[in-house]
C-alpha positions, 0 to 999 in steps of 0.5 A: 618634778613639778612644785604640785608633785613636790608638795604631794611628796613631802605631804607623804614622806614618813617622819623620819626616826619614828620611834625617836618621835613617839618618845618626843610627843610622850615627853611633850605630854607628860610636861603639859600636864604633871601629876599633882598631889592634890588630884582625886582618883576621879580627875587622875582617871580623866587626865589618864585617858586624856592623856591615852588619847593625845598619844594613841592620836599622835601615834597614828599620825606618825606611823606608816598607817597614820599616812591615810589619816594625815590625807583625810586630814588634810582634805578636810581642812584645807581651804578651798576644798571639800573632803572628797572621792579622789576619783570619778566612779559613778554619777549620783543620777541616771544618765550620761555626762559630756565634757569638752576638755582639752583632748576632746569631748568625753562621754562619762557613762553612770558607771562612770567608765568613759570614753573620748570622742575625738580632736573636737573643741565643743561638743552637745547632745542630740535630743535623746543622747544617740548622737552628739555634736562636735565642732574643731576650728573650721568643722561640725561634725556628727559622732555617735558616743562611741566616736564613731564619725557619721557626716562633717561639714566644712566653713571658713570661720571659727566653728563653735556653740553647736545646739541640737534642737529638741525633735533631732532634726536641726543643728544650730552652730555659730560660724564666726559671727553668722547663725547657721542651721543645718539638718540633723543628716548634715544636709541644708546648711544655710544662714539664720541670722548675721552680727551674733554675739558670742553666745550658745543659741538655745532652742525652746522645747517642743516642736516649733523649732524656735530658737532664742540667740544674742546679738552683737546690739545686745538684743535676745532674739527668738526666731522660727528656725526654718522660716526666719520669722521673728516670734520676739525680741527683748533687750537683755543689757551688757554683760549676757553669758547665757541663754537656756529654756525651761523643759516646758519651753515656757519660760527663757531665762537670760542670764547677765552677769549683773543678774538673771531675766526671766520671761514667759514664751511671748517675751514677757518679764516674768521677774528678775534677780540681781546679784549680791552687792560686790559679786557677780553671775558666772553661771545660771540653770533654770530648775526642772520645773522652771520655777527657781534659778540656780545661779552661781555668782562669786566675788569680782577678785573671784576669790570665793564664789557661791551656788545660790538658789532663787525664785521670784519675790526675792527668794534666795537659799544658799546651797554652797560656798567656798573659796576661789572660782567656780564654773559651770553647773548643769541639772541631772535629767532627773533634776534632783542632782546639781554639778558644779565645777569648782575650778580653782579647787580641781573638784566637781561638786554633785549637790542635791537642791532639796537637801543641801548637805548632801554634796559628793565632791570628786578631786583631781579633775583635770588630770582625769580629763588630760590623763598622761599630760607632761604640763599642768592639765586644763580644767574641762567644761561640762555640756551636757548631762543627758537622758536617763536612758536612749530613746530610738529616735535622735 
């Protein structure tokens, strides 16, 4: 037994010699507070149901069906948590998610039932969510949501990063430190670009097939995928972690871990965010409209993060906190739901930007994602939330 399982345990374990223990706390009670001569009728009555509910609490606590109470209890005040689902049974929002976890990449459906694709490292969605790509350590391949496989191809390097751009018809992927573009039918794989940093290329929205990716200079580049001409290119600094579009396609933003950058479709600064004094970015997603950034920062020990919401002219709301580290975060297509990953307390956190105290909280996330693992199981990532429902092209 792991020391996980033991601490659940004795959580669990009923108090031994109940009855013994009930007339401990009565005892308890009664010394705390003595009856006195000089009481009025109105303050023995008060002291009375006081002293009714002290015992009818610690009762409950102490009987077998006080064991649901200590549990809710417990997740209510626990540092590093918040009250939660203990399983994940719906999405808050139309759609389906897609998690790279350690058996693979899962599709989890709004109802919540889910299924695993296969032995694939990094996966993501075609455009209208019919098809994904997966990559494993010297593949790409193309499944449908069922793991029903339809082509693979075979390179020498590390295969990672896959991105499908947005009219189906391109699959960017990283093959060590080359950028590669293949056809969505798995023909014409060629080179797009050498010396690429380790970092997802994004593809802008629309028909252009353009395609912004980082290189080992620290240089953001945007290309027109199938010709190779460069549209722009702007210095973004060390530290980049990500790239993404806005759905217009009209805004890039670059996300370092000393801030966020946002530019226009030309390459133009728009504006720019710093993070707080003594923290630093672990994650950015440009909102729906394009307009604020979503950014999740945290302290350099990591021992408490924070989701922040920004715009430009120094705007800044906080829509949650909490202790330890937290992972990724990624819209809803709808754009009215928020997932954060909340690492070092197992749980995903679906929070609404409009109304921040709306917050569903799942737990146990590992384990759903590493079911039936005999060692402590890995937290997933999210790649994808997609499409509210399929569309008939790719």
């Amino acid at each position: 037994m792991n020391e996980d399982r033991l601490r659940e345990a004795l959580r669990e374990a009923p108090v031994p010699v109940e009855k013994e223990a009930r007339e401990r706390a009565r005892a308890l009670v009664r010394a705390a507070d003595p009856p006195s001569p000089s009481t009025t009728p109105r303050h023995r009555g008060r002291r009375a149901l006081q002293v009714a509910l002290a015992l009818g609490l610690i009762a409950a606590l102490v009987s077998p069906a006080g064991a649901a109470i200590r549990h809710w209890v417990r997740d209510a005040v626990q540092a590093g948590r918040e009250p939660s689902l203990p399983a994940l049974t719906s999405l808050p929002a139309p759609g389906s998610l897609l998690v790279d976890s350690p058996r693979g990449p899962w599709v989890v459906r709004a109802d919540g039932s889910k299924r695993l694709l296969g032995d694939y490292a990094q996966s993501a969605w075609s455009p209208h969510g019919l098809f994904v790509a997966a990559t494993g350590r010297h593949q790409l391949a193309a499944v449908d949501p069922e793991g029903n496989v339809h082509w693979t191809l075979s390179r020498l390097g590390p295969v990672r990063n896959p991105a499908w751009s947005p009219d189906g018809y391109r699959i960017a992927y990283l093959d060590g430190k080359e950028l590669r573009v293949v056809a969505g039918d798995g023909t014409g794989d060629r080179p797009l670009a050498r010396h690429v940093a380790p970092v997802a290329p994004a593809w802008q929205p629309g028909t252009l097939r353009r395609l912004a990716f980082l290189d080992l200079a620290g240089r953001v580049e945007v290309v027109q995928a199938d010709s190779g001409r460069s549209v722009f290119d702007v210095s973004s600094g060390p530290g980049t972690i990500g790239l993404s579009w806005s759905a217009d396609g009209a805004r890039l933003l670059v996300v370092r871990r000393s801030g966020l950058q946002i530019f226009d479709g030309q390459g133009r600064p728009l504006w720019q965010a710093q993070a707080p004094a003594g923290m630093r970015v672990q994650a950015g997603a440009l909102a729906r409209d394009g307009k604020q950034v979503t950014a999740v920062v945290s302290t350099r020990s990591e021992a408490q993060s924070e989701v922040l919401l920004l715009g430009p002219g120094g705007e800044k709301r906080r829509l949650f906190g909490g202790l330890g580290r937290f992972g990724g975060i990624v819209y809803s297509p709808d754009g009215r739901w928020l997932l954060v990953a909340w690492r070092s307390a197992d749980q995903w956190l679906f929070l609404s930007p409009a109304h921040s105290r709306r917050i569903v909280a799942i737990s146990d996330i590992s384990r759903q994602f590493d079911p039936g693992t005999t060692s402590p199981p890995r937290f997933p990532s999210v790649a994808g939330w997609c499409c509210s429902a399929p569309q008939p092209q790719g």
